[in-house]
C-alpha positions as CSV (number, residue, x, y, z in Angstrom):
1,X,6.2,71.1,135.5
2,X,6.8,74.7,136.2
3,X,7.3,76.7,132.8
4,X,9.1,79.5,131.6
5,X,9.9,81.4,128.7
6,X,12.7,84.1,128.2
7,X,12.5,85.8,125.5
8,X,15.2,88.6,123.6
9,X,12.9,90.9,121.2
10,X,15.9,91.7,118.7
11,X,15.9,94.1,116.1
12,X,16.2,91.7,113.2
13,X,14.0,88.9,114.8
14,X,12.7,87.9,118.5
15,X,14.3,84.8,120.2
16,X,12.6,82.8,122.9
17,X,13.5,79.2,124.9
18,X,11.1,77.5,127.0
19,X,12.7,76.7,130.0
20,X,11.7,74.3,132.9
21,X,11.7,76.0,135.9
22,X,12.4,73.4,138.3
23,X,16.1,72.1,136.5
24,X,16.8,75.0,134.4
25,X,16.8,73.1,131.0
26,X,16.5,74.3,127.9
27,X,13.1,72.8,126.4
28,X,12.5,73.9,123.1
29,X,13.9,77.1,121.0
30,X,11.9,79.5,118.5
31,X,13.7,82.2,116.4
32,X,11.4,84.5,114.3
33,X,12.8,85.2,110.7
34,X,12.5,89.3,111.6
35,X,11.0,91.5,114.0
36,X,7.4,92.0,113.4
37,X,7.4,95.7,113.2
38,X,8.0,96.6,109.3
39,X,11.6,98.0,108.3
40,X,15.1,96.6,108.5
41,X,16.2,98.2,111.6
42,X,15.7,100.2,115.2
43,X,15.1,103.4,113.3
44,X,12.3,102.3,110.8
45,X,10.7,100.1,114.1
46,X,10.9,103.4,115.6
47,X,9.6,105.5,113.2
48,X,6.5,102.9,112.6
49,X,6.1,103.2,116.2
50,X,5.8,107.4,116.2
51,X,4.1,108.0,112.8
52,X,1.7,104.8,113.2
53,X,1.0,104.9,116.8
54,X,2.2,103.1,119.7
55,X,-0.4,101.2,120.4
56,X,-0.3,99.4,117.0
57,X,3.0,98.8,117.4
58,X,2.9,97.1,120.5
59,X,0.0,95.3,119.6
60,X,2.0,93.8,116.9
61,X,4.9,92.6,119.1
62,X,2.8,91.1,121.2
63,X,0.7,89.2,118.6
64,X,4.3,87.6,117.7
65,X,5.1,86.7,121.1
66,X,1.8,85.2,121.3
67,X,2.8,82.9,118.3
68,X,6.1,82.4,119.8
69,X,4.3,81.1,123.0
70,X,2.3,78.6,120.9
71,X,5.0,77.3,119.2
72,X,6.8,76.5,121.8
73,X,3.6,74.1,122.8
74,X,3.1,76.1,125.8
75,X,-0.8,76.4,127.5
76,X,-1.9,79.5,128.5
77,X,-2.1,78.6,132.0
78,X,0.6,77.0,131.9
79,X,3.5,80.0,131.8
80,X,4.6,80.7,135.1
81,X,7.3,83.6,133.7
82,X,8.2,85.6,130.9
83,X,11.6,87.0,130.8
84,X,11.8,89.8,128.3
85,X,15.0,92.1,127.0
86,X,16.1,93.5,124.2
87,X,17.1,97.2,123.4
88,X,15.5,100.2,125.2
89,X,13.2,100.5,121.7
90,X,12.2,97.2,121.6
91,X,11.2,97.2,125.3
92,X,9.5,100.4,125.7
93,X,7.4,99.0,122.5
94,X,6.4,95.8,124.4
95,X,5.5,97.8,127.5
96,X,3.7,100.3,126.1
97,X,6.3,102.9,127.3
98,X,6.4,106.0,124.5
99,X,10.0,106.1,123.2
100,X,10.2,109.8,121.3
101,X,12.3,110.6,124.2
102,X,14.2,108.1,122.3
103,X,14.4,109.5,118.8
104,X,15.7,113.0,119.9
105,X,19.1,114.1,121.0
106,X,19.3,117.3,122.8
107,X,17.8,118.6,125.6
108,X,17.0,121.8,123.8
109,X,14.8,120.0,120.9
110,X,13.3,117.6,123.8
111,X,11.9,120.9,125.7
112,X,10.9,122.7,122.3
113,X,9.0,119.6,121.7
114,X,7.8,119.2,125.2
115,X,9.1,115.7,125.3
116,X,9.2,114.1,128.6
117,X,12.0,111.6,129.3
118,X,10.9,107.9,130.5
119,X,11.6,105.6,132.8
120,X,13.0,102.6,131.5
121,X,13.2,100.9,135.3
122,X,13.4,96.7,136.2
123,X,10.0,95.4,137.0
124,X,8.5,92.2,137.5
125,X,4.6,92.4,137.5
126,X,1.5,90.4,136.7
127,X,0.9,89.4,132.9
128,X,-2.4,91.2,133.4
129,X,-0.2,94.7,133.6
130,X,1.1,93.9,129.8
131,X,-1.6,95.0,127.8
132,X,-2.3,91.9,125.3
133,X,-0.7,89.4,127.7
134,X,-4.0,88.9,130.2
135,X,-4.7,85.4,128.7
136,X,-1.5,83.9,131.1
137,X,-3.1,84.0,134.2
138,X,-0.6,82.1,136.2
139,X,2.5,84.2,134.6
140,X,5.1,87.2,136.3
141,X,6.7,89.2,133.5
142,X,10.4,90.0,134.6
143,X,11.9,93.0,132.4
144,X,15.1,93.7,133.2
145,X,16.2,97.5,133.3
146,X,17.5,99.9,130.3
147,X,21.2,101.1,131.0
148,X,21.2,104.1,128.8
149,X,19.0,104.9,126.1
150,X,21.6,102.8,123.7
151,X,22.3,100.1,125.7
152,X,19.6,97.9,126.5
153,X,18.4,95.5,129.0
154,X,20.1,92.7,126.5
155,X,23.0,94.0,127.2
156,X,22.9,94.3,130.6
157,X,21.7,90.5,131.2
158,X,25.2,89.7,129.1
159,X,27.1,91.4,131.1
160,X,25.7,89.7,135.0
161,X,25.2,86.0,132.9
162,X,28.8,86.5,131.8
163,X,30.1,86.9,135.4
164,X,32.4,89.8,134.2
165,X,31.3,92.1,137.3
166,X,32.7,89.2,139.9
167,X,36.4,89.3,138.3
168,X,39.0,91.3,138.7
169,X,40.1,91.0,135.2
170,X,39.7,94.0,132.6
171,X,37.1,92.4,130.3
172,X,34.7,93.3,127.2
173,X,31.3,91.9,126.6
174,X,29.9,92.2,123.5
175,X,26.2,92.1,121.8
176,X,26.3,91.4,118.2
177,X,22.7,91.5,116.4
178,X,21.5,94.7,114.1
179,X,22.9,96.9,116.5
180,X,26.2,96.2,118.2
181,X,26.9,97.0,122.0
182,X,29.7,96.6,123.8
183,X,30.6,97.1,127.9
184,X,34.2,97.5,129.0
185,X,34.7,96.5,133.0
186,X,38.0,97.8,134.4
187,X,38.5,98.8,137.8
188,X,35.2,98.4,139.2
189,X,34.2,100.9,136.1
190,X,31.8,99.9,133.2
191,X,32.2,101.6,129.9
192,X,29.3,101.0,127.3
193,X,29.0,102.0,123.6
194,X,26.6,101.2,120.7
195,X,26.8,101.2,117.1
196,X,24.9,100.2,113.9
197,X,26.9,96.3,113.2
């Protein structure tokens, strides 16, 4: 049986399903109780991540989605792919991408800082690319691109599962966790937003 596992690192906890590849079902579900990073919410995750170092952080998320993977029963050699989203945070912190271009607004206090903005692109790659994730030999990590730098990749896989973009309908999706996001399509636009929820 081909496996997979797709997996939403939220703010207040990461959700994953194992998923047989071959039919689509839905195996098994795990839901953390919180994110693994300490604090209540994107800011603290993000402060932790610039005043503790990167590499700790990520370390720590991947640690969980290691445990994530076990409960979920799943051998090491036997994940095939590993679907990953969640907010542009959350994501840059599993890929090892730094985020303080994140946790300034303003060009002016970016270039005083010499802050250099990221690129928060799609990618599917090798596990062995994911620093912590070599051990899943036989697995493709699929991360699905940032919109903006408050709208994330979970978002955006809302918006195509929802099949909004193939209507002609004015319609709202809308992402309701610690932090809320919400896309507007009308006429061939989308609109997006984000607030604290």
């Amino acid at each position: 049986m081909k496996i997979g596992v797709a997996i939403d690192l939220g703010t207040s906890g990461f959700r994953a399903q194992k998923i047989n590849l071959e039919n689509n079902q839905i195996l098994k579900t795990v839901v953390t109780m919180r994110n693994p990073l300490p604090g209540a919410n994107v800011m603290d995750h993000m402060d932790f991540a610039i005043n503790y170092g990167l590499e700790k952080a990520h370390l720590l998320v991947i640690n969980a989605i290691h445990t994530i993977i076990k409960e979920l029963n799943i051998n090491e050699l036997e994940l095939q792919k590993l679907s990953v989203c969640g907010n542009p945070i959350q994501l840059s912190i599993f890929q090892g991408i730094p985020i303080d271009d994140l946790a300034y607004a303003g060009e002016n206090k970016k270039e005083k800082l010499h802050i250099v903005d990221q690129k928060r692109e799609s990618a599917v790659l090798p596990s062995k690319e994911i620093n912590g994730l070599e051990k899943y030999k036989n697995c493709i990590v699929i991360i699905p691109p940032s919109i903006k730098h408050e709208i994330g990749a979970d978002a955006l896989a809302l918006i195509i599962n929802s099949g909004m973009l193939t209507s002609n309908e004015c319609s709202i999706a809308t992402d309701y966790g610690t932090n809320a996001e919400m896309a507007l399509y009308s006429n061939g636009t989308i609109y997006t937003g984000s607030a604290a929820a």
